[in-house]
C-alpha positions in Angstrom: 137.8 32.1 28.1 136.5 30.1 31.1 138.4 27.3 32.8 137.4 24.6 33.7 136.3 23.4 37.7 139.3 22.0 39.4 137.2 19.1 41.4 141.4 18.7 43.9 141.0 22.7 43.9 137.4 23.4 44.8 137.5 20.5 47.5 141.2 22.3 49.0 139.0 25.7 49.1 135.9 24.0 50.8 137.9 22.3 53.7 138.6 23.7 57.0 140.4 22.7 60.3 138.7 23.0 63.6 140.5 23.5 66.9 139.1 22.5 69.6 139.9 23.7 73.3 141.5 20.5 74.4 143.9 20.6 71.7 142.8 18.5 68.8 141.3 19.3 65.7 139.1 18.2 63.1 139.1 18.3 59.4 135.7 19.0 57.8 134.1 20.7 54.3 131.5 23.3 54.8 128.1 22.7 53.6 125.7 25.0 52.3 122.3 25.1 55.0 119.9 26.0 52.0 120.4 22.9 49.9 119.7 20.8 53.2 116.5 22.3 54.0 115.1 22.2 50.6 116.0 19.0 50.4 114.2 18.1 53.6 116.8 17.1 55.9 117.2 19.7 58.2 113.9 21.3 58.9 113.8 25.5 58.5 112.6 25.8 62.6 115.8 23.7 63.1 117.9 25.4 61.6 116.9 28.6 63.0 116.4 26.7 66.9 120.7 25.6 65.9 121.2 29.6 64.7 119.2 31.0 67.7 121.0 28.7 70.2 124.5 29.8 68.9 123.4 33.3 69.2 122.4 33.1 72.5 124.5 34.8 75.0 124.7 32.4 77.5 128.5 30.6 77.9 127.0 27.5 79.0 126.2 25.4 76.0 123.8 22.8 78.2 122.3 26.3 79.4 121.8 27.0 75.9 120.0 23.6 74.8 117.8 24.2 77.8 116.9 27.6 76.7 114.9 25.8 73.8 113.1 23.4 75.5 111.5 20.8 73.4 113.7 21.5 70.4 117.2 21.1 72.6 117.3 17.1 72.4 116.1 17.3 68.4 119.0 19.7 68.2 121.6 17.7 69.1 120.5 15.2 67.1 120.5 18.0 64.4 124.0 19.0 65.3 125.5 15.6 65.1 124.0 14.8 62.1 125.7 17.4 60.6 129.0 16.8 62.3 128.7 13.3 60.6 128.1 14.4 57.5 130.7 17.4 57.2 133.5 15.7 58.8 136.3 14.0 56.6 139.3 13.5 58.8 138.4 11.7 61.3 135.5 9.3 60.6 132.9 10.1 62.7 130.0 7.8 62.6 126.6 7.9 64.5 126.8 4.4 66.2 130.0 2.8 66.9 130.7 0.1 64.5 133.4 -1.2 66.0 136.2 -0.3 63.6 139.0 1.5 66.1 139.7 4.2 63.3 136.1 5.8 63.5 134.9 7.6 66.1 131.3 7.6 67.5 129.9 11.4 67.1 129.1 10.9 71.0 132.1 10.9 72.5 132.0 14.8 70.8 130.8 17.4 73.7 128.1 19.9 72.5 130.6 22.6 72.4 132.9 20.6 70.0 129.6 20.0 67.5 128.8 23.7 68.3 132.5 24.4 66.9 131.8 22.0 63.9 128.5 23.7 62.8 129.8 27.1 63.6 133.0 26.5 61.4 130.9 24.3 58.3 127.3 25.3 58.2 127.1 28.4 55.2 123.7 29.8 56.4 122.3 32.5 54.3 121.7 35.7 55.9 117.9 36.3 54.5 117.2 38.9 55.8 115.9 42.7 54.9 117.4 42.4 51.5 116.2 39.5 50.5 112.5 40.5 51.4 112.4 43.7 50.0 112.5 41.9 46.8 108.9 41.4 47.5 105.9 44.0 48.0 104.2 43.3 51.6 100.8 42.5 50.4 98.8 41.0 48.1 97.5 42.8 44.9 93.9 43.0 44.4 94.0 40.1 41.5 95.9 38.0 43.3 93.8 34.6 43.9 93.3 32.2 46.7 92.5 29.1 44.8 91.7 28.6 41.0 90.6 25.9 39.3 92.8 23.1 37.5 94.2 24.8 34.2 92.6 28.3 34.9 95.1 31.5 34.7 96.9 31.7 38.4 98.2 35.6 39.1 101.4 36.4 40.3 101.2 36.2 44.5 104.4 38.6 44.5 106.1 41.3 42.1 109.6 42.1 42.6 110.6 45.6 44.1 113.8 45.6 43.5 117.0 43.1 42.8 118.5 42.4 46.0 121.0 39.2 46.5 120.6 37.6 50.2 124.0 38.1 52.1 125.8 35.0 52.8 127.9 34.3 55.9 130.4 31.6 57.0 130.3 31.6 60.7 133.7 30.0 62.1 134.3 28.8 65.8 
């Protein structure tokens, strides 16, 4: 028999503290990347311009945002964004609204939001497994366009079952 979701339980397992280097710590819940960029608010290049930057072997994380060029300012934006959202303990709000008990994400260095995505963002590793699911090209019946109610073809047959990886990665 199945039991049932413990909301106190399943939030306890989702939450994680960050240290920092000066210190002090945050408390924030991880978030799962996917659900955010099908639902449009973090674009797919973003996301991989936030992966690519934390990958990059540079130490210098201003050297890093400079690495990307246009996308470095949009990627801070991205990054505290998402330290906004993830963060429960304490408030961190995008402007400061005056209350003395929330703290205004821009007094955060880029190496602390680096810490905070590193530590909350669940991105899926896609991968080789994931597309070897698919065949590589089209099959001769496949179809460009087709009119309004008019059979479509499948684009893509399944090779074999293959689950994408996923991967926490914590700072």
């Amino acid at each position: 028999m199945s039991e049932l979701l413990d909301p106190r339980k399943k939030r306890a397992d989702n939450e994680v503290t960050i240290e920092f280097s000066d210190g002090t710590h945050v408390i924030a819940h991880k978030e799962d990347m996917t659900v955010l960029v099908f639902d449009g608010r973090v674009p797919m290049p973003m996301l991989q311009a936030v992966q690519k930057m934390i990958e990059m072997p540079e130490s210098d994380p201003m050297g890093r945002i400079a690495a990307l060029g246009d996308e470095g300012k949009s990627l801070v934006d991205v990054l505290r964004n998402h330290a906004v959202k993830v963060v429960i303990s304490p408030v961190l709000v995008l402007e400061d609204d005056g209350n003395p008990d929330h703290l205004p994400v821009g007094y955060l260095d880029i190496q602390q939001l680096m810490s905070i995505w590193q530590a909350t963002a669940v991105v899926p590793q896609v991968g080789v497994a994931a597309a070897a699911r698919f065949r590589p090209r089209a099959a001769a019946d496949d179809a460009h366009a087709v009119p309004d109610g008019a059979h479509v073809p499948p684009a893509t047959q399944p090779l074999a079952v293959a689950e994408p990886e996923r991967e926490v990665v914590t700072g």
